[in-house]
C-alpha positions in Angstrom: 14.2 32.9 -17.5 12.5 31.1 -14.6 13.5 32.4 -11.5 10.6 31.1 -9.3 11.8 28.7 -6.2 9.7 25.5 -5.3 11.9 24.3 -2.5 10.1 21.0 -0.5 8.9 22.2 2.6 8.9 20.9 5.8 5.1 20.2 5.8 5.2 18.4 2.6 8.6 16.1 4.0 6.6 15.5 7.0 3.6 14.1 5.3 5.9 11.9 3.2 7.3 10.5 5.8 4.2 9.2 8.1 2.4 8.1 4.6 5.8 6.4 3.9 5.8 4.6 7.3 2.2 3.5 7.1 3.0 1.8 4.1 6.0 0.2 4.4 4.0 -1.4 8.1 6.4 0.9 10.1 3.0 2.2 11.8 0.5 -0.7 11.8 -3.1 -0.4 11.3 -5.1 0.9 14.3 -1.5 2.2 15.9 -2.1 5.6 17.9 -0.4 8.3 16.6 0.6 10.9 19.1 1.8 14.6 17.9 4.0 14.8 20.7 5.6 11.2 20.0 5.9 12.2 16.3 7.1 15.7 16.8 10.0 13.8 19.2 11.0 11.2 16.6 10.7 13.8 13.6 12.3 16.9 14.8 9.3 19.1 13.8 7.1 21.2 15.0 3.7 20.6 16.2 1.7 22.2 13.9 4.0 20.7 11.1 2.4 17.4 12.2 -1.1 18.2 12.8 -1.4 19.9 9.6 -0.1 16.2 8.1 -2.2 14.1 9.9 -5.1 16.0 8.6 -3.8 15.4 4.9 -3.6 12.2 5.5 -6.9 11.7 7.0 -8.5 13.4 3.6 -6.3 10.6 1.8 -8.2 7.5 4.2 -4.2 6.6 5.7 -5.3 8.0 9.3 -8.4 8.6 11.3 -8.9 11.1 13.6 -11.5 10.3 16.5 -12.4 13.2 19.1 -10.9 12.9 22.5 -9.1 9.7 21.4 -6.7 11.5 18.6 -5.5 10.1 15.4 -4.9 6.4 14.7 -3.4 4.3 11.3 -6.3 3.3 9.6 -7.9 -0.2 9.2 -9.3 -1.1 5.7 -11.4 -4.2 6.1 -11.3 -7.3 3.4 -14.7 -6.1 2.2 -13.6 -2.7 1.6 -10.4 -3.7 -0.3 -12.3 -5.7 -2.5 -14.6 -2.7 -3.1 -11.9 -1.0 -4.4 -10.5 -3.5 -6.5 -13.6 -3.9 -8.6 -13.4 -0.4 -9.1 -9.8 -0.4 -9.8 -10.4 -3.1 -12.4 -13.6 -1.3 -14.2 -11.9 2.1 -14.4 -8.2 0.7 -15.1 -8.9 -1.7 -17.8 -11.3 1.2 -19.5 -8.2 4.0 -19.1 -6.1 1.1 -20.5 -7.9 0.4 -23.7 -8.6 4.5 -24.4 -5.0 4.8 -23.5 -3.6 1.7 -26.4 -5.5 4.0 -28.7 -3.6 7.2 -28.1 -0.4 6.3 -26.3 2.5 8.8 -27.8 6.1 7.2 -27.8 7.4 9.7 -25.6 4.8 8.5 -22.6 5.4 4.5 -24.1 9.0 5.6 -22.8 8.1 6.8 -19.6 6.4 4.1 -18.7 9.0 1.7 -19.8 11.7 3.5 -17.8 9.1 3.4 -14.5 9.1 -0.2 -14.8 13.1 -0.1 -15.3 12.7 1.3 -12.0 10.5 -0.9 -10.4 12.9 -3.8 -11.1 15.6 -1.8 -9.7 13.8 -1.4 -6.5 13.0 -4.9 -6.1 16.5 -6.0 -6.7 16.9 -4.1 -3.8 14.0 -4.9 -1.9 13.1 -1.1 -1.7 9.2 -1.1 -1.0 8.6 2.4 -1.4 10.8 2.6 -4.5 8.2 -0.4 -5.9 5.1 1.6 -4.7 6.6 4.9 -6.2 7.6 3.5 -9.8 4.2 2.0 -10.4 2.3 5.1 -9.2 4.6 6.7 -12.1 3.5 4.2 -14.3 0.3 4.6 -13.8 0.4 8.0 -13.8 1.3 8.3 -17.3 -1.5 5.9 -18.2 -4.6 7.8 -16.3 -3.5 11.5 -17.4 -3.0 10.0 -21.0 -6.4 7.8 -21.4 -8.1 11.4 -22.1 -10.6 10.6 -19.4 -10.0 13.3 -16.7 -13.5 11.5 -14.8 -11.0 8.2 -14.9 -8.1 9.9 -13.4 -9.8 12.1 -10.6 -11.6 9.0 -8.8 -8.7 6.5 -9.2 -6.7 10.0 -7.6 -9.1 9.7 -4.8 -8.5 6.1 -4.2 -4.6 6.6 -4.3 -3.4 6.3 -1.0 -5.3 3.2 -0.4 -4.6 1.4 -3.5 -0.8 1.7 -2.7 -1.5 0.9 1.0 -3.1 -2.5 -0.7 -0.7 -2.7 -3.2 2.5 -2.7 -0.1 0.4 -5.6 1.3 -0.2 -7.8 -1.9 3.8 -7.2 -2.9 4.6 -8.8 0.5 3.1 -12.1 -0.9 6.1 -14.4 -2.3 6.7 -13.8 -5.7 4.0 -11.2 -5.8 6.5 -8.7 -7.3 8.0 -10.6 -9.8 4.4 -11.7 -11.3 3.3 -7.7 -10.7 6.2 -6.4 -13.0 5.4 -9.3 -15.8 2.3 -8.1 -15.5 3.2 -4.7 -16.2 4.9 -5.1 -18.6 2.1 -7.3 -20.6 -0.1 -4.5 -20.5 2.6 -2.0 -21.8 3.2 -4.4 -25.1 -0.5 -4.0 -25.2 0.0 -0.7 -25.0 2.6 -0.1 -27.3 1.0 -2.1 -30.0 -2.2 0.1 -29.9 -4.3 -3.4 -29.0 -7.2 -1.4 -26.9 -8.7 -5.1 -26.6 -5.4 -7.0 -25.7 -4.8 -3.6 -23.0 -7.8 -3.9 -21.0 -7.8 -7.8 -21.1 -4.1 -7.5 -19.5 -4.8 -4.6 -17.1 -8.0 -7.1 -16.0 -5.8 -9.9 -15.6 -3.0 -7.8 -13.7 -5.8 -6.0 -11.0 -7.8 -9.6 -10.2 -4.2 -11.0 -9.4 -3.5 -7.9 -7.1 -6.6 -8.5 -5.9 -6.2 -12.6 -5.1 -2.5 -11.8 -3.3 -3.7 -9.1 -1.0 -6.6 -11.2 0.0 -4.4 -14.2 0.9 -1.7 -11.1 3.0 -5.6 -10.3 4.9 -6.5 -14.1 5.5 -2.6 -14.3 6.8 -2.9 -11.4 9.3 -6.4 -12.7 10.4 -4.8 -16.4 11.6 -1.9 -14.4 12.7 -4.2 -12.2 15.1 -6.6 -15.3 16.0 -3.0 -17.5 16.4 -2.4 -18.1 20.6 0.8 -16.8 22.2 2.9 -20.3 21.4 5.0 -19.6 24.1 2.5 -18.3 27.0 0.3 -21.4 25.8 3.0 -23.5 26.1 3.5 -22.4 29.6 -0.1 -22.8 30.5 0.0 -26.3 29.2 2.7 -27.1 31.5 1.8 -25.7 34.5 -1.6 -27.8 34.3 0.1 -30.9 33.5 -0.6 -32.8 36.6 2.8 -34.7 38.0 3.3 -38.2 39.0 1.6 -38.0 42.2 -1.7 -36.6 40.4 -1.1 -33.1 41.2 -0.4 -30.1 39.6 2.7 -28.7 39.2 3.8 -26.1 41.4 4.5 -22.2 39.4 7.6 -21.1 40.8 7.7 -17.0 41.8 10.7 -15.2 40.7 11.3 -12.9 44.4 
């Protein structure tokens, strides 16, 4: 009889919920993250939340500069790409060890993860997406029988979700993910090592190609003028029909 109690604890909810809110875009990247603003709009204590934002610095979601405090952190398009070539070497290999292993028991699990993942797209639930295919892959890395595999795609976790919240916001990004998915599971399922790591290939390098059109988006979106306060500017030195310029009226 197991009697032992592993209630969630207030520390672990806490650090759910910032990680949750830095991937979902709640808190954008290079936001300042104050312990007394957090400790307001969380109901916790302060320690609760310092001892969470020092998880999630060791995860790369928030860094922590002296005298300045913790900020969300930025992940450059060089440094996304990074980790999608190493996604895509250690991925497809886990993949292909995994086709030649795979028990029907974790051929289910994975199946019912990406049940899930169309569920949460039907219902545009992002973190229900992002939590489904870290279930799916999961299965796939603790199964390959490559613990080396497993512990340095642990490592990259946080990060590859972060990236994967910001390819899924691509149109159709989701719908071509989950067909994915689902490729590489018939792969899978079928015990086609080859056919697995081709599909797993094929799945990251797509990833890979939406997140970097989401970066190239932000980018013009950051480098795009105020429309409306450039608007205004326009107008105020559009010279009149005498020649001169327009006079800004002063709100008193």
């Amino acid at each position: 009889m197991n009697l032992k109690i592993t209630p969630k604890t207030v520390q672990s909810m806490t650090v759910k919920k910032i990680r949750d809110a830095i991937l979902t875009g709640h808190f954008k990247p290079g936001q300042r993250l104050t312990e007394a603003a957090l400790c307001q709009i969380m109901n916790v204590s302060r320690t609760s939340v310092r001892e969470s934002l020092r998880r999630l610095e060791g995860e790369r979601l928030i860094v922590i500069v002296p005298n300045k405090g913790p900020s969300v952190a930025e992940i450059s398009w060089p440094e996304a790409e990074e980790i999608y070539q190493v996604r895509s070497l250690l991925e497809a290999e886990a993949a292909a060890l995994f086709a030649q292993r795979a028990t029907p028991v974790e051929i289910k699990k994975m199946k019912a993860a990406l049940d899930g993942y169309a569920k949460a797209m039907k219902n545009f639930d992002t973190i229900g997406r992002l939590n489904t295919t870290s279930i799916y892959y999961d299965v796939l890395q603790k199964g390959c029988g490559n613990m080396v595999i497993g512990e340095t795609l642990e490592g990259l976790m946080a990060r590859i979700n972060l990236l994967r919240s910001r390819s899924m916001s691509r149109p159709g990004r989701s719908q071509r993910s989950l067909a994915e998915m689902r490729d590489i599971l018939h792969a899978i399922a079928a015990h086609d090592a080859t056919e697995a790591r081709r599909a797993t290939k094929r799945h990251i390098d797509a990833a890979a190609a939406a997140a970097k059109e989401a970066f190239n988006l932000a980018a013009q979106k950051a480098n795009t003028p105020n429309s409306a306060a450039d608007k205004a500017q326009k107008q105020t030195a559009k010279p009149n029909a005498n020649g001169r310029a327009p006079r800004v009226k002063r709100r008193k």
